[in-house]
C-alpha positions in Angstrom: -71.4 -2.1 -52.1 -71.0 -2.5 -48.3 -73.6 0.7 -46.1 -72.0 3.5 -45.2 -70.5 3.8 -41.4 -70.1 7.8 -41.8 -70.5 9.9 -38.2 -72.1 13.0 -37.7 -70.8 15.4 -35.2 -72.6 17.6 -32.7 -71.4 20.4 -33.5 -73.2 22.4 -30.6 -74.1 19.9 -27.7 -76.4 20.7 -25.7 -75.4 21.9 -22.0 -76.7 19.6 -19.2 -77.3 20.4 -15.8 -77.3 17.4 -13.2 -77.7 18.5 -9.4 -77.5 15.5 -7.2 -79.9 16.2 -3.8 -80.6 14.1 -0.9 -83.1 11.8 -1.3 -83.8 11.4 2.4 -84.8 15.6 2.0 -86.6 15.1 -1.0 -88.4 12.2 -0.3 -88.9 11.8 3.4 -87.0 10.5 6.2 -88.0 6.2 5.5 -87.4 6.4 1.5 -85.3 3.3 0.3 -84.0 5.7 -2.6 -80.6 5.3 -2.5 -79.8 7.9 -4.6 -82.2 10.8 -6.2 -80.8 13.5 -9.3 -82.4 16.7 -11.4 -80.9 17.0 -14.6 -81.8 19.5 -17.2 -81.2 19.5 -21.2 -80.8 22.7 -22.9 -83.2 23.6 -25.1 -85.6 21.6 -23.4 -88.5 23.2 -20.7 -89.2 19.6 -18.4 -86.7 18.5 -15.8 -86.1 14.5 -15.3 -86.0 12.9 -12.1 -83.5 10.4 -12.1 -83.8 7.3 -9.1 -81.7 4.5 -7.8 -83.7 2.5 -5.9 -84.1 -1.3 -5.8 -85.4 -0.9 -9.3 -82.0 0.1 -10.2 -81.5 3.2 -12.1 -84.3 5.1 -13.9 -86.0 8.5 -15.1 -89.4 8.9 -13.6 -91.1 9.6 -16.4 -89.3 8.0 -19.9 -87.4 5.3 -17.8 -84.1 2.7 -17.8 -83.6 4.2 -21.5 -83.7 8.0 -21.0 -80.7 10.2 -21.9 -80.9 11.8 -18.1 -80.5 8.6 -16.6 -76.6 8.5 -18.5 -76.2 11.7 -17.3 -77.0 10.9 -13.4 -74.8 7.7 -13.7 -72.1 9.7 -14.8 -72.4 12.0 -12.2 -72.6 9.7 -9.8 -69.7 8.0 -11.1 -67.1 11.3 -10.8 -68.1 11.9 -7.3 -67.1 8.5 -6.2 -63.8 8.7 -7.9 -63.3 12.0 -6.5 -63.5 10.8 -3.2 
């Protein structure tokens, strides 16, 4: 019998919060951070710092892999098709 491919459904997502700030504000005036996010889970009490930098893009504390960093991309990706 082949494994099941069933979904499950959130059925109450959690609200996120992403605030974009200015990295050369945040950082100081000579950062090479090209680009600097908060973003906040529901239900959760720690906030993630989310960099692009010549690293590329990552949380500050959990890394490449985090959640926030999907949520800073995305963010960062409406803004520059708003525009």
């Amino acid at each position: 019998m082949p494994p099941s491919t069933s979904l499950q459904f959130d059925f109450f997502p959690r609200n996120v919060q992403v605030q974009q700030l200015d990295p050369k504000v945040a950082v100081g005036a000579a950062t090479r951070v090209q680009k600097l996010f908060t973003v906040r889970f529901e239900r959760e009490k720690s906030v993630h710092q989310v960099f692009l930098d010549h690293h590329g893009w990552y949380c500050a504390d959990h890394g490449k892999e985090c959640p926030a960093v999907r949520e800073a991309k995305a963010l960062a990706s409406a803004v520059r098709r708003d525009r």
